[in-house]
Structure formats: structure tokens, C-alpha cells
C-alpha positions in Angstrom: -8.4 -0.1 27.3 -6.7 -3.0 29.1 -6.8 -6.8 27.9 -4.6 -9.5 28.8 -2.5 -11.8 26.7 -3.9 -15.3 27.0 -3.0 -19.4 26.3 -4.4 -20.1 23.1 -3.4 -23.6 22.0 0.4 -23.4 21.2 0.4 -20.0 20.7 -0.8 -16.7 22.3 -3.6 -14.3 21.9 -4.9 -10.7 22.5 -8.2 -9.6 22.4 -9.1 -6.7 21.3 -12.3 -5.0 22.6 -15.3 -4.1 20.6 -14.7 -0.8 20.6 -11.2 -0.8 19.9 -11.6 -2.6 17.1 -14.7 -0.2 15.7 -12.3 2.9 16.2 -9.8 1.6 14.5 -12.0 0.8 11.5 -11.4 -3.2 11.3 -13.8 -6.3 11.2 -13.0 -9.2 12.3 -10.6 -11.4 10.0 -8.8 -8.8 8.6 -5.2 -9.1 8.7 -2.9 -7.6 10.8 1.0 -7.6 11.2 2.1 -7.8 14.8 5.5 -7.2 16.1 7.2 -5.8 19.0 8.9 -2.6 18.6 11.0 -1.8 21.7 9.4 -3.5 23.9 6.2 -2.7 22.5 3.6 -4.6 20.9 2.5 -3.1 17.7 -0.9 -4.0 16.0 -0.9 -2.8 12.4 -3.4 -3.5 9.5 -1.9 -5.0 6.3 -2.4 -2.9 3.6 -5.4 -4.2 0.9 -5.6 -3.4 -2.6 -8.7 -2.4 -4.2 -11.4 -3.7 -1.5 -10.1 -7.2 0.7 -7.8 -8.2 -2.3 -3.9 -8.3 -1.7 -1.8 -8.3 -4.4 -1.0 -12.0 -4.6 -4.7 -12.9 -5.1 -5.2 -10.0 -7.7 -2.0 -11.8 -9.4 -3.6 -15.6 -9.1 -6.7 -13.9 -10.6 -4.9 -12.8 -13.9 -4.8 -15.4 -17.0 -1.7 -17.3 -17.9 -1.6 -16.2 -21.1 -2.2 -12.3 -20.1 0.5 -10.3 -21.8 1.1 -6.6 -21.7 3.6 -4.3 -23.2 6.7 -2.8 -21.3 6.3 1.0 -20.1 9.3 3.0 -20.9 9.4 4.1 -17.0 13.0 5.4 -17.1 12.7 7.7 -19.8 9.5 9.4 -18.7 10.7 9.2 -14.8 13.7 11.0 -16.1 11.2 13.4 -18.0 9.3 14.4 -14.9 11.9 14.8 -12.0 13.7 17.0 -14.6 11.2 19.4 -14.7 10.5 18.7 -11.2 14.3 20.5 -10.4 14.0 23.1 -12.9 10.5 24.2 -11.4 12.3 24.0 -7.7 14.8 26.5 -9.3 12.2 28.8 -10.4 11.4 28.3 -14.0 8.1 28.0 -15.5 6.4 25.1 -15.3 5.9 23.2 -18.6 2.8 21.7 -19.9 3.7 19.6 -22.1 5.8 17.1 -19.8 2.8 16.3 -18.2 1.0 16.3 -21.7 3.8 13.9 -22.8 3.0 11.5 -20.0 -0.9 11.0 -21.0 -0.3 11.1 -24.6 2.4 8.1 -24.0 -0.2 5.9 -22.6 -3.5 6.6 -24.8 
């Protein structure tokens, strides 16, 4: 569908047609990252966490005084991509790595 870059103020605009903007499945005043990729204009929505949240308003949202424990995410990354190779070289998959994960965090 063709539109034209216009004068808006300083800077520049493109509008984007009803139905353009319905297929691609955005409202109006969502955000969008726009840069030109040889020579091309490329329109791209930012991604959203949980609903119209980003993650530096989820962050502003959290208490000062929230603490949480560290995750020992080496040792159980370590863990899985372990059994991740030896499943890739054909032996049986094992339970209780996965078993280990979920019991770490209850």
C-alpha cells in the first residue's frame, strides 16, 4: 500500500494505513523501532513484556527494599547441556536432570 513520507515539525513522518496497521496486529501508540536496512526502511514492533509493560517499567514497579536469592545458573546450565550432548550422541535420556531442575526451585 503506498504512503508518502511527510514534514512533520522538525522531523519526519509515515503514515501507515488502517489496514496496514490492523494486519500487522498494532494500535496506535505502540512502539516501534525504525531503521533503515540497506536502503530500506524497516518498521518493527518493540518487544512487550507481560501485556504493554517493558522491562524498565516492570523494574520501576518493584520495591526498593525487594531482595531475592541468587540462582545457581551455571551449575544447573552445566547440568542440562550435559545431558543435552549425551542425548545427541544417543544415550538415554535421564529424568532426573530435569527432576533436579524443579526440585532446585521449590
Amino acid at each position: 500500500m503506498a504512503t508518502k513520507i511527510q514534514r512533520w515539525g522538525n522531523s519526519h513522518g509515515l503514515r501507515v494505513p488502517k489496514k496496514v496497521k490492523e494486519a500487522a496486529h498494532r494500535e496506535v501508540g505502540d512502539a516501534v523501532d525504525v531503521r533503515a536496512v540497506d536502503g530500506t526502511l524497516v518498521v518493527t514492533p518493540l518487544r512487550r513484556v507481560r501485556g504493554r509493560l517493558g522491562l524498565a517499567d516492570l523494574v520501576a514497579a518493584l520495591p526498593r527494599d525487594s531482595t531475592h536469592a541468587d540462582v545457581p545458573w551455571g551449575e544447573l546450565f552445566a547440568a542440562f547441556a550435559a545431558h543435552v550432548a549425551d542425548v545427541r550422541r544417543g544415550a538415554p535420556r535421564r529424568c532426573g536432570v530435569a527432576e533436579g531442575l524443579m526440585t532446585t526451585f521449590a
